[in-house]
N, C-alpha and C positions, 0 to 999 in steps of 0.2 A: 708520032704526034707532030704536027706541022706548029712550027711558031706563035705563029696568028694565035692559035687554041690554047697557049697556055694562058693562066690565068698570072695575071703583073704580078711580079715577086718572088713567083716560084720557079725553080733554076729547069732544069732538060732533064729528061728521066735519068739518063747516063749521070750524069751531079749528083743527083739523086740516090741512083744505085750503090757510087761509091760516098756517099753522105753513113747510107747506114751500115757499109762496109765497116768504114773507120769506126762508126760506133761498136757496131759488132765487135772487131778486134779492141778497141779499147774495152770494154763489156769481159770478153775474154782474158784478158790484161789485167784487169779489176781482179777476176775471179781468179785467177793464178796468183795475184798477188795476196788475198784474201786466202786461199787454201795454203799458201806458202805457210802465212803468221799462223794457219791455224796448227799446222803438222808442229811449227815452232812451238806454240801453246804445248801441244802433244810432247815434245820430248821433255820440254819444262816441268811437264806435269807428271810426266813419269818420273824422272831425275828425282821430283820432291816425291813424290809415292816412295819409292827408294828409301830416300832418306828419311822418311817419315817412321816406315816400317824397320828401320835398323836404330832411329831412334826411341821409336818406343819398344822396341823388343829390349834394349839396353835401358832403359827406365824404370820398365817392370819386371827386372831382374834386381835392382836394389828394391824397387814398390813391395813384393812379394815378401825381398829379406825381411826390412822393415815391420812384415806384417807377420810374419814369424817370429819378428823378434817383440814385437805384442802380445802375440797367443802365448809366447814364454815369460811374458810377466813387466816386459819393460813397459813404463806407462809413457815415457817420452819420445814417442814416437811420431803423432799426430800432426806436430806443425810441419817435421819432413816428409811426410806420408802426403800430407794434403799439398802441397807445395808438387813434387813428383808425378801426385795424382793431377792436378791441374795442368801442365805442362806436357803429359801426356796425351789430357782430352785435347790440349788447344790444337797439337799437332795432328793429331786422328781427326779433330773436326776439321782442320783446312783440308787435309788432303780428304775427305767427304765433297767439303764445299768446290773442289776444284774436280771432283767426279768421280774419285776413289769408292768402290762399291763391293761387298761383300755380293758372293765367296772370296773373292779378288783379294782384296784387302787382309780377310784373316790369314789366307793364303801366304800373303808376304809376311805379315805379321809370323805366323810361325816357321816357314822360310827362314827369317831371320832370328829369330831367337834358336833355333837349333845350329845354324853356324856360328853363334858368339857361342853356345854350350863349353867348346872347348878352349876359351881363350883364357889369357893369363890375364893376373887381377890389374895388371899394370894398363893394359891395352883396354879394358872394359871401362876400367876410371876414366884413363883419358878421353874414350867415347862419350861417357855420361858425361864428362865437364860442358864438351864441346856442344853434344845435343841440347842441356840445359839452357848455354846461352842464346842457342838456336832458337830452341821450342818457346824462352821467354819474351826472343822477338815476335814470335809468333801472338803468344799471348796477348803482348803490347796493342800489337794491332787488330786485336779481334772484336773493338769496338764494341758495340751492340752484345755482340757472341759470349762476353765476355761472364755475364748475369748466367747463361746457363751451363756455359764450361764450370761456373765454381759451384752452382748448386750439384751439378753432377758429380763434380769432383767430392763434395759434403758428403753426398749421400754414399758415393762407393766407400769414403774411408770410413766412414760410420758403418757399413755393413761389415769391412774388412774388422774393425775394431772390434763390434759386437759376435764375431766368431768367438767359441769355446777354446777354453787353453789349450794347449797342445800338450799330449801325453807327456811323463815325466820324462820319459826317454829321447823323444824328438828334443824338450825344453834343453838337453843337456850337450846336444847337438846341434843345436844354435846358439849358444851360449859360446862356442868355439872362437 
C-alpha cells in the first residue's frame, strides 16, 4: 500500500500487524491469567469438598448417636440434634453451591465416614469441636440460604424424632 492511499490517522499495515500481535498476546496473557485463578478456584474448592465431607461424616456420627439416643427414650435431644442438623446442611449446601455434586459428593461423604469408623473418642471430639466452629461460619454467612438450611434442618430432625423406639435390646445398648 503506497502512503498516498492510506486513509489520515491510520498507521502502515506493518503497525498494524504488530497492533493486534500485542493484543493477541495480551488476549492470551488474560486468558492464562484467568485459567490460572480458575485451577486456583479448583484446588479451593476441592480442599473445602474435603473438608466438608470429613466434616459432616464427623457430625453425623454424634447426629445419628443423638437419634439413637431418642428412639431409646431420651426426650432432650432436639435442640442438639437440630443445631448438628443445621451445621451440617450449611456445609453440604456450600460445597453444592461451589459445585460439589452427587455421586461425587456421597462418594466422599462415605469415604470419609468409613475412615473415622476406627478412631478414638478423643480424636472424633476434637474434630467435631473444630468442624462446628467451621460449619457455624459457614452458616453465619449463608445469608438468604440460611431460611431453607433451617427448614431442612426442621424437617430431617422431625422425621429422625418421629422414628419408632428402638427394640429393648438396641435401647440398652445406647444407654451405655
Amino acid at each position: 500500500m503506497h502512503p498516498v492511499d492510506q486513509l489520515p490517522g491510520s498507521s502502515p499495515p506493518s503497525q498494524a500487524r504488530a497492533s493486534h500481535r500485542r493484543r493477541g498476546v495480551a488476549l492470551a496473557l488474560a486468558g492464562c491469567a484467568l485459567a490460572g485463578a480458575a485451577a486456583a478456584s479448583d484446588v479451593e474448592n476441592e480442599a473445602f469438598y474435603q473438608r466438608a465431607s470429613t466434616c459432616a461424616a464427623a457430625m453425623q456420627f454424634d447426629q445419628l448417636a443423638l437419634v439413637a439416643k431418642a428412639r431409646a427414650g431420651a426426650t432432650d435431644v432436639r435442640p442438639e440434634l437440630l443445631v448438628l442438623t443445621k451445621l451440617g446442611f450449611a456445609y453440604v449446601g456450600e460445597a453444592y453451591l461451589k459445585g460439589l455434586r452427587d455421586p461425587r459428593g456421597s462418594d466422599m461423604l462415605k469415604a470419609a465416614t468409613a475412615e473415622q469408623k476406627g478412631w478414638p473418642a478423643a480424636r472424633h471430639t476434637a474434630l467435631v469441636a473444630e468442624c462446628r466452629v467451621e460449619a457455624q461460619k459457614v452458616y453465619d454467612n449463608a445469608g438468604l440460604w440460611k431460611w431453607p438450611i433451617d427448614s431442612k434442618a426442621s424437617k430431617r430432625v422431625d422425621r429422625f424424632l418421629s422414628m419408632p423406639p428402638l427394640p429393648a435390646a438396641s435401647a440398652a445398648s445406647v444407654s451405655r
